[in-house]
VOBA-1610 file (N, C-alpha, C; in pm, whole numbers, padded with zeros to 5 digits, always signed):
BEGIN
Unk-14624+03162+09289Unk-14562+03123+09164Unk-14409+03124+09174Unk-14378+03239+09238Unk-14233+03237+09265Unk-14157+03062+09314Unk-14258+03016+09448Unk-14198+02907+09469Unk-14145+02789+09362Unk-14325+02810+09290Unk-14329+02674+09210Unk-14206+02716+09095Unk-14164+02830+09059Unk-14037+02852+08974Unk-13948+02811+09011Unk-13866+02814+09167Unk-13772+02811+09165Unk-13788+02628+09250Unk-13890+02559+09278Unk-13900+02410+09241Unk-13836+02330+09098Unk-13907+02449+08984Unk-13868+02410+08888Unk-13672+02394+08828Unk-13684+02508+08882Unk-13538+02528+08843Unk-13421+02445+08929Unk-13459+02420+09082Unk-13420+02361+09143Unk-13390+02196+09097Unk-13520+02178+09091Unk-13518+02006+09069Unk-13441+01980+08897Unk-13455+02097+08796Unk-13365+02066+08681Unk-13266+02090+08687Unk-13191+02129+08768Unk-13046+02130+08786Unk-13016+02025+08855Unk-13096+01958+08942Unk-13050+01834+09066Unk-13058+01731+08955Unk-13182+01716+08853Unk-13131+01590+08735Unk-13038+01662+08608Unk-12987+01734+08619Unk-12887+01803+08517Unk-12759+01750+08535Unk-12749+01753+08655Unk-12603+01737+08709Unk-12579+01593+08741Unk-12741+01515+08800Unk-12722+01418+08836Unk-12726+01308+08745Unk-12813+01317+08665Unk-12804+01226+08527Unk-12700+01252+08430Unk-12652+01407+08391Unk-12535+01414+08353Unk-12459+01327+08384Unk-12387+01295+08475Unk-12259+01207+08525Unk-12358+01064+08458Unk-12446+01032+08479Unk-12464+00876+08420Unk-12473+00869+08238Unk-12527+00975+08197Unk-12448+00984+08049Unk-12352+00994+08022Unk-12221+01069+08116Unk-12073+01072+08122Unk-12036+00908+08135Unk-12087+00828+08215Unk-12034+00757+08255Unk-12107+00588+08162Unk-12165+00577+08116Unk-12292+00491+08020Unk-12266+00515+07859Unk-12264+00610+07844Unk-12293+00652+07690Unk-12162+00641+07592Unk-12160+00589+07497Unk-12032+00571+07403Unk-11975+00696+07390Unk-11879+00691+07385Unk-11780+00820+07377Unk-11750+00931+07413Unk-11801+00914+07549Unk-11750+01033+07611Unk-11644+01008+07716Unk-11595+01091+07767Unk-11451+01098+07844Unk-11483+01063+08007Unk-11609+01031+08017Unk-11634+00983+08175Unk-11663+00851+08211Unk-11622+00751+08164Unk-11649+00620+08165Unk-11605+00545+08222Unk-11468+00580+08333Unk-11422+00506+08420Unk-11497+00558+08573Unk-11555+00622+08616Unk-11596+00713+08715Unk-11703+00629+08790Unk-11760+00506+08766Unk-11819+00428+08869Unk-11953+00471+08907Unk-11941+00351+09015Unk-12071+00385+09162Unk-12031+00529+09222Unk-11873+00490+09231Unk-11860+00622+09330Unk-11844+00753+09277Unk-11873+00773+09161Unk-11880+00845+09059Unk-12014+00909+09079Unk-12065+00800+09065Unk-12244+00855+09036Unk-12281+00868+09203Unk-12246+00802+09242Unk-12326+00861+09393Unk-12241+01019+09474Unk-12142+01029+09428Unk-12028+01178+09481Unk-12140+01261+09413Unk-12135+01229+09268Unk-12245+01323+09153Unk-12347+01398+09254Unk-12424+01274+09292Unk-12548+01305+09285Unk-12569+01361+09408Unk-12495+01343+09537Unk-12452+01466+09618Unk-12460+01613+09544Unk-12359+01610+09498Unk-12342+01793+09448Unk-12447+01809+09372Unk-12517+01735+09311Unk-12659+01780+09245Unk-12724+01826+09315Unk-12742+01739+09431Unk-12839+01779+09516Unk-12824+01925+09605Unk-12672+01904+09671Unk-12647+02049+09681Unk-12673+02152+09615Unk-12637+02155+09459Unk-12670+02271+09381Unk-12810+02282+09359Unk-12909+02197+09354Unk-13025+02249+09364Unk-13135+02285+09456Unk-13089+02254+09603Unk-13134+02256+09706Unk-13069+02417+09779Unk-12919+02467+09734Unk-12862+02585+09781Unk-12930+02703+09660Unk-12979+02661+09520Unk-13042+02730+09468Unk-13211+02803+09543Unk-13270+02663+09568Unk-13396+02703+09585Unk-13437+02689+09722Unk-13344+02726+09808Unk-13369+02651+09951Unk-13448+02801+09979Unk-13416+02907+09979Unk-13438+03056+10067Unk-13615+03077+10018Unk-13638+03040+09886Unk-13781+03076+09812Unk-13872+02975+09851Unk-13820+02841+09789Unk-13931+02751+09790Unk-13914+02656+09925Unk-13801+02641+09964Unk-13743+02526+10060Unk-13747+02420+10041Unk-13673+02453+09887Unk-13621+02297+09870Unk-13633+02195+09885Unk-13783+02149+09852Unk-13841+01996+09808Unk-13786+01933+09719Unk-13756+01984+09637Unk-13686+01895+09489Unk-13742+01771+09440Unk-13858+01702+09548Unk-13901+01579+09552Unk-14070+01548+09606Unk-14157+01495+09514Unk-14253+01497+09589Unk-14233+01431+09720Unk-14176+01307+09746Unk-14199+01281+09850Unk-14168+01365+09971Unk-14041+01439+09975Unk-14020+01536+10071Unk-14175+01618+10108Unk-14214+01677+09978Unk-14355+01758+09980Unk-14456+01683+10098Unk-14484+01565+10016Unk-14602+01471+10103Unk-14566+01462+10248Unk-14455+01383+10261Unk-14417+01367+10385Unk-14405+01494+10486Unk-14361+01650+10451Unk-14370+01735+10512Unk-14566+01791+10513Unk-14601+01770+10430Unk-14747+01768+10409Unk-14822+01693+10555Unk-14771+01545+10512Unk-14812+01480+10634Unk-14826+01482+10767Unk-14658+01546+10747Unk-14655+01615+10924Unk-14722+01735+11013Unk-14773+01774+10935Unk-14807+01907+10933Unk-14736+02025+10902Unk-14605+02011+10865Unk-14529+02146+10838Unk-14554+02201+10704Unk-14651+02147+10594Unk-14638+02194+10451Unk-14805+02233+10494Unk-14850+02271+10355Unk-14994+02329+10337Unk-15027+02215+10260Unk-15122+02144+10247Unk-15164+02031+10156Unk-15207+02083+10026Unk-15252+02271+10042Unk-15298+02330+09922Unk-15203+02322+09826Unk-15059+02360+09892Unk-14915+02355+09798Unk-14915+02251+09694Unk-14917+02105+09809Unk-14882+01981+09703Unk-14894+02003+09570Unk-15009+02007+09551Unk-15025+01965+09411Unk-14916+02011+09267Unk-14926+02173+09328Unk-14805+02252+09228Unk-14692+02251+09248Unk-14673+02201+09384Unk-14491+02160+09412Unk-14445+02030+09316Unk-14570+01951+09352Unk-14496+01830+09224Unk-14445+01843+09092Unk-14615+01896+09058Unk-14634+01956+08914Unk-14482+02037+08878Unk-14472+02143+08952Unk-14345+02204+08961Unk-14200+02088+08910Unk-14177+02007+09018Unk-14066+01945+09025Unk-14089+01853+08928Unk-14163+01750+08870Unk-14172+01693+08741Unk-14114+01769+08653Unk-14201+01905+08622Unk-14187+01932+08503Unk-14021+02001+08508Unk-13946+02058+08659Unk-13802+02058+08661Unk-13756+01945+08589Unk-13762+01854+08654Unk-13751+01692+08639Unk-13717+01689+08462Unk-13834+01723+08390Unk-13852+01683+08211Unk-13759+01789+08170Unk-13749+01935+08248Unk-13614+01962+08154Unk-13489+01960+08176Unk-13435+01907+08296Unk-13328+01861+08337Unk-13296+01818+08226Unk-13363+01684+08220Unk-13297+01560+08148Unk-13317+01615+08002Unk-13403+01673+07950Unk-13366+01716+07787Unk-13241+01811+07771Unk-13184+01904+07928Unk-13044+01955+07869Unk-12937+01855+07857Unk-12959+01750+07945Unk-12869+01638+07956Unk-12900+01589+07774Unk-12973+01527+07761Unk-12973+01458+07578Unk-12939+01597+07490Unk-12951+01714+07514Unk-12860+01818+07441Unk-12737+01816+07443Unk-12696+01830+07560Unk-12567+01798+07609Unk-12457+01726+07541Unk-12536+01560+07530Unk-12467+01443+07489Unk-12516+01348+07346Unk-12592+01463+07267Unk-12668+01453+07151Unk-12587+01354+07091Unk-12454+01388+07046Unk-12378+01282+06955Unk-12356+01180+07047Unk-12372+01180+07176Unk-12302+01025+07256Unk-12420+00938+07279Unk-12524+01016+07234Unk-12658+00958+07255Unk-12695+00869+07086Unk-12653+00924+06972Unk-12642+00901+06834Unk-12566+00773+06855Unk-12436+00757+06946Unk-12347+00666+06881Unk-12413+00508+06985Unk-12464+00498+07080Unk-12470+00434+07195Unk-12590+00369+07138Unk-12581+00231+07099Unk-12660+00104+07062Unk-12723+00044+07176Unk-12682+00055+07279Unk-12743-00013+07406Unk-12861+00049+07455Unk-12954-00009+07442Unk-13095+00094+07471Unk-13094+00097+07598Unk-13078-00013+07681Unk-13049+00000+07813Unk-12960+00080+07895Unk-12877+00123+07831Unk-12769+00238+07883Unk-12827+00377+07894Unk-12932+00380+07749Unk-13001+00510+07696Unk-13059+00542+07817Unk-13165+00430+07860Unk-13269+00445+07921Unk-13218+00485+08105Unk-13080+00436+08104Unk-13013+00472+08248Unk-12992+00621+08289Unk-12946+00705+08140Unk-12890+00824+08201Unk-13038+00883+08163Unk-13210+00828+08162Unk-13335+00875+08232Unk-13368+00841+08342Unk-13391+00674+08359Unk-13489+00690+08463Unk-13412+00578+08516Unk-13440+00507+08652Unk-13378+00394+08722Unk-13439+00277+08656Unk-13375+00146+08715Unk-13404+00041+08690Unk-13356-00084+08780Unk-13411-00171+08801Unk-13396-00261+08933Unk-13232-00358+08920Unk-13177-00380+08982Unk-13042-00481+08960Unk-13164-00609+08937Unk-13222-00659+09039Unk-13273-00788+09076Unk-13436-00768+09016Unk-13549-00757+08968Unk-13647-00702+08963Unk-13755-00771+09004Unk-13779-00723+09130Unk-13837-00827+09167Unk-13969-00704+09280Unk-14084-00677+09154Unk-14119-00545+09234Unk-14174-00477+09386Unk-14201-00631+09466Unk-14261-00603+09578Unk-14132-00575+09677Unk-14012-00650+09672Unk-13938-00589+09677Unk-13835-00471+09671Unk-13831-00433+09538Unk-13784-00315+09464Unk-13854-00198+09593Unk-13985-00187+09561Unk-14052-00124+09663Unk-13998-00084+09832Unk-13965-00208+09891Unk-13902-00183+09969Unk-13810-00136+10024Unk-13702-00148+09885Unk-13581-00068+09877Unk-13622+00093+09880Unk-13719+00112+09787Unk-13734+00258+09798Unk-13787+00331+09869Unk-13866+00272+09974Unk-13927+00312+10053Unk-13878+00304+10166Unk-13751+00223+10217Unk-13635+00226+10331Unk-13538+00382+10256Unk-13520+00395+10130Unk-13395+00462+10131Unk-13486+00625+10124Unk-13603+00630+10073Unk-13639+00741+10099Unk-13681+00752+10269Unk-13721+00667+10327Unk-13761+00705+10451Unk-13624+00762+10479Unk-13510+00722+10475Unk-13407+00752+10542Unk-13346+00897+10483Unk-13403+00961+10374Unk-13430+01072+10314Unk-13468+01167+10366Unk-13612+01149+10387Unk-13698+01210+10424Unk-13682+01256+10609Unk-13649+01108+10671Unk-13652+01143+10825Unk-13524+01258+10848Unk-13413+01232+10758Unk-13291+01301+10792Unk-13351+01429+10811Unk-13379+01480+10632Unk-13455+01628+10610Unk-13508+01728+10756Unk-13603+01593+10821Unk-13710+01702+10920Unk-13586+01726+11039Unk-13507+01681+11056Unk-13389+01702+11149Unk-13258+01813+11102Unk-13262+01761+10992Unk-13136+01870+10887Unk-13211+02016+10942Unk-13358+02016+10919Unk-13494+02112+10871Unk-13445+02207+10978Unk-13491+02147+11116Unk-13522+02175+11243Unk-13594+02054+11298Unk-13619+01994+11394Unk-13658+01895+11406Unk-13847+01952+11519Unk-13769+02008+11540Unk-13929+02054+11660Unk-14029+02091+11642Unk-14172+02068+11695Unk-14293+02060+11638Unk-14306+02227+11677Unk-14336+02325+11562Unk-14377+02460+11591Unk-14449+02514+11504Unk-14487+02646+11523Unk-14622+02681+11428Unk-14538+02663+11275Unk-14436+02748+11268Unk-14326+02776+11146Unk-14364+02657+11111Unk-14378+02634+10922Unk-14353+02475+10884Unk-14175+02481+10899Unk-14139+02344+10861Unk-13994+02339+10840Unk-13966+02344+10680Unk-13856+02445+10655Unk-13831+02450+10531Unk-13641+02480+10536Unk-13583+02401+10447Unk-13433+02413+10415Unk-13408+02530+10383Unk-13297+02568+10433Unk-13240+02690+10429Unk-13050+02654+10367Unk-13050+02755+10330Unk-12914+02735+10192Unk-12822+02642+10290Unk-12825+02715+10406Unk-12687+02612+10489Unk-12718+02500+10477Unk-12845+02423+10494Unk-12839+02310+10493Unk-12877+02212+10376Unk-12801+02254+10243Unk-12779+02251+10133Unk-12672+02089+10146Unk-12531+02105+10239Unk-12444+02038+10259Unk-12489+01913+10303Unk-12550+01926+10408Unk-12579+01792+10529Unk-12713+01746+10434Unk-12777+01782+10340Unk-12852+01696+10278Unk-12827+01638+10171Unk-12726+01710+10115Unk-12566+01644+10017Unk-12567+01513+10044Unk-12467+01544+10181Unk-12384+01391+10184Unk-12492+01316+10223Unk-12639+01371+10341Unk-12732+01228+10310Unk-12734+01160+10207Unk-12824+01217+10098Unk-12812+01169+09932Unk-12717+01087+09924Unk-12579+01169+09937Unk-12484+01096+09873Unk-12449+00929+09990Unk-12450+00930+10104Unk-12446+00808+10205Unk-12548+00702+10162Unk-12712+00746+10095Unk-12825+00665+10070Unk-12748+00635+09955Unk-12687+00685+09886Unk-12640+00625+09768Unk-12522+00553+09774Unk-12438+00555+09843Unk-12349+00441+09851Unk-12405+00323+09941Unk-12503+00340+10036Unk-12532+00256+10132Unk-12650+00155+10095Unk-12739+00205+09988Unk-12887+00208+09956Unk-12926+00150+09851Unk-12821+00247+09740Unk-12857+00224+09658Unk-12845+00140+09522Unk-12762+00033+09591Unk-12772-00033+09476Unk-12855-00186+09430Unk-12948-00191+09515Unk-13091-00230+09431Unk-13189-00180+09356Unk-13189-00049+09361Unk-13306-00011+09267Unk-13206+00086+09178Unk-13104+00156+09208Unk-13043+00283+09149Unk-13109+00343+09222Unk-13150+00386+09341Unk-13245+00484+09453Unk-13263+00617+09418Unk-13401+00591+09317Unk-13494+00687+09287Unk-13517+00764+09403Unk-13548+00731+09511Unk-13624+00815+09599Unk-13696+00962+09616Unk-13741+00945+09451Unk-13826+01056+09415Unk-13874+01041+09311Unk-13990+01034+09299Unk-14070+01017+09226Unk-14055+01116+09050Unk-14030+01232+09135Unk-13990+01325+09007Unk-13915+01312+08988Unk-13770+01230+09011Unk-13628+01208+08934Unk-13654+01110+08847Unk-13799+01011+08842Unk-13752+00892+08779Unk-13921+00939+08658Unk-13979+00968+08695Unk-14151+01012+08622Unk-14093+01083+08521Unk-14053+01233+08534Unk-14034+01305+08456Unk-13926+01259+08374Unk-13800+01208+08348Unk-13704+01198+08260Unk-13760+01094+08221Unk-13847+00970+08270Unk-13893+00900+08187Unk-14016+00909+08083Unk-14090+00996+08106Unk-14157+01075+07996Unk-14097+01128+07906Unk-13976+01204+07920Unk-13849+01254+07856Unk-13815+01166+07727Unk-13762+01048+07825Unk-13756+00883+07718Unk-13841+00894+07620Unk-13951+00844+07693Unk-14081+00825+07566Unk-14107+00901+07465Unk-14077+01069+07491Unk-14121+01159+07368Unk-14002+01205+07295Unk-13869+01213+07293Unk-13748+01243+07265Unk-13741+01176+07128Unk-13690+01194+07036Unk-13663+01148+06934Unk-13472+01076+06963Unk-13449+01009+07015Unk-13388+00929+07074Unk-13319+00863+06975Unk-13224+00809+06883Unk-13170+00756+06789Unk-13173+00601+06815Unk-13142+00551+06955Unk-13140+00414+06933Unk-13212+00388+07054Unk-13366+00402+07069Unk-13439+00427+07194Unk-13459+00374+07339Unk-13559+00237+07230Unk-13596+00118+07311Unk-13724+00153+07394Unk-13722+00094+07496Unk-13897+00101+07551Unk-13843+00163+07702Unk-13958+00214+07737Unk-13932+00300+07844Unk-13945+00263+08011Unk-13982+00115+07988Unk-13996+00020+08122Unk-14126+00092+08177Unk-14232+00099+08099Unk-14319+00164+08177Unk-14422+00068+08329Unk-14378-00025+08304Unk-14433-00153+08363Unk-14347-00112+08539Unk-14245-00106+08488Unk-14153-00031+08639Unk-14173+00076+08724Unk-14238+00175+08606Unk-14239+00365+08651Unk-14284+00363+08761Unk-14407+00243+08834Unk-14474+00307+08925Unk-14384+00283+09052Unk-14297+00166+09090Unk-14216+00173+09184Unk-14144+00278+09218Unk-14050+00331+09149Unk-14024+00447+09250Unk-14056+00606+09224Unk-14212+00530+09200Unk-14353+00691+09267Unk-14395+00659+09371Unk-14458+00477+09390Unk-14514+00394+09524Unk-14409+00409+09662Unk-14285+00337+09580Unk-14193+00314+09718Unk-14149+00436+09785Unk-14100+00538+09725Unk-14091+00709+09784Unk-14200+00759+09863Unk-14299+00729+09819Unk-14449+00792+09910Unk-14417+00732+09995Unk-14446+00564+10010Unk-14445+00501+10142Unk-14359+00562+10236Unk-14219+00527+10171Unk-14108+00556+10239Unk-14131+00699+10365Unk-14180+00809+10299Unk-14174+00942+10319Unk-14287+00960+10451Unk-14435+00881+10406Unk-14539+00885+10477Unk-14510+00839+10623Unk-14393+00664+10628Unk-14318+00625+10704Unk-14270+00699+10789Unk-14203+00791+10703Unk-14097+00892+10847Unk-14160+01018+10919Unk-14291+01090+10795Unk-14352+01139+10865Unk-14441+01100+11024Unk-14465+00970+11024Unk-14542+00929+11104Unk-14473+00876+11218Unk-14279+00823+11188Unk-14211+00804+11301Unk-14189+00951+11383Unk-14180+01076+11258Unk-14116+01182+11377Unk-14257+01234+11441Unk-14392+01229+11387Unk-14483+01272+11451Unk-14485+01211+11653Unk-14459+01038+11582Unk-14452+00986+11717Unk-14351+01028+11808Unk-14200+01046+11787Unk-14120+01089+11819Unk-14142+01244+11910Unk-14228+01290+11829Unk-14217+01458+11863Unk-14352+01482+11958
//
């Protein structure tokens, strides 16, 4: 239980911090609105840092199902875990993003653009074009995921591989490189629980100027992250 806590806590601080900056930067009236791509992708680095140097020593810092699966896959996770690591990181995931709409309650009141609303939850495609979209997410998480088992330790041993606080940094600036490099066809979900859970968030929130929650989209980046992840598990298996 300990783990699946500090999953939780982990992954709501990584969308706290990280969706924060896109309500700073989206939402009417607040003071962060010039701050960009390079804004949101620096962000979402230190998100990731802060929630990965939180929960790296307990849980080892999945923050993401796909990390889970893909370490699952390789053999370094327990397949028994999965299920509550997700469960875990979703439900991080749903309260992230409700401190974020606490947060920015009145900037959320004043902001008419439902489409803006719906940004500082869940992603959404530049081009939408989903067999595609897919692809995007499943290149930028592979490139996620493969980093991880190397950041991890890279060598096949009894130990699974699990993040440890130091390597809190070097999975930073990955994030943050997939996100300047990656991500700007889909907004690179590359986790299923960054984009599931705050978009459930959407849907049940009493939201002032709402709109619809693109549920027609949600499943891309749950699909393209798995692939992606299953992908790299199966290059480093060959590799190793």
């Amino acid at each position: 239980m300990t783990a699946y806590i500090f999953e939780i806590i982990g992954t709501g601080m990584l969308i706290l911090i990280g969706n924060g900056v896109v309500a700073n930067l989206v939402l009417k009236g607040t003071k962060g609105a010039d701050s960009g791509w390079i804004g949101i992708s620096l962000a979402w680095g230190i998100a990731v840092f802060i929630g990965v140097f939180i929960s790296a020593d307990v849980s080892g810092a999945h923050l993401n199902p796909a990390v889970t699966i893909g370490l699952a896959a390789a053999g370094k996770f327990s397949w028994t875990l999965v299920p509550g690591y997700i469960i875990a990181q979703i439900f991080g995931a749903m309260i992230g993003n409700f401190l974020v709409w606490l947060t920015y309650k009145k900037q959320y009141d004043l902001t008419e653009d439902t489409d803006a609303v719906l940004a500082t939850f869940s992603t959404a495609p530049a081009v939408r074009s989903y067999g595609w979209n897919v692809v995007t997410e499943a290149i930028g998480t592979f490139a996620l995921v493969f980093g991880v088992f190397y950041i991890a330790g890279g060598a096949l041993a009894n130990e699974p591989i699990s993040l440890g606080s130091l390597d809190a940094l070097p999975v930073a600036l990955l994030v943050m490189g997939i996100g300047f490099g990656l991500g700007g066809p889909t907004g690179y979900a590359i986790n299923p629980a960054r984009d599931l859970g705050p978009r459930i968030m959407h849907a049940i929130l009493p939201l002032k100027n709402k709109g619809k929650s693109d549920w027609s989209y949600a499943w891309v980046p749950v699909v393209g992250p798995v692939i992606g992840a299953l992908m790299a598990a199966g290059v480093f298996l060959l590799l190793n």
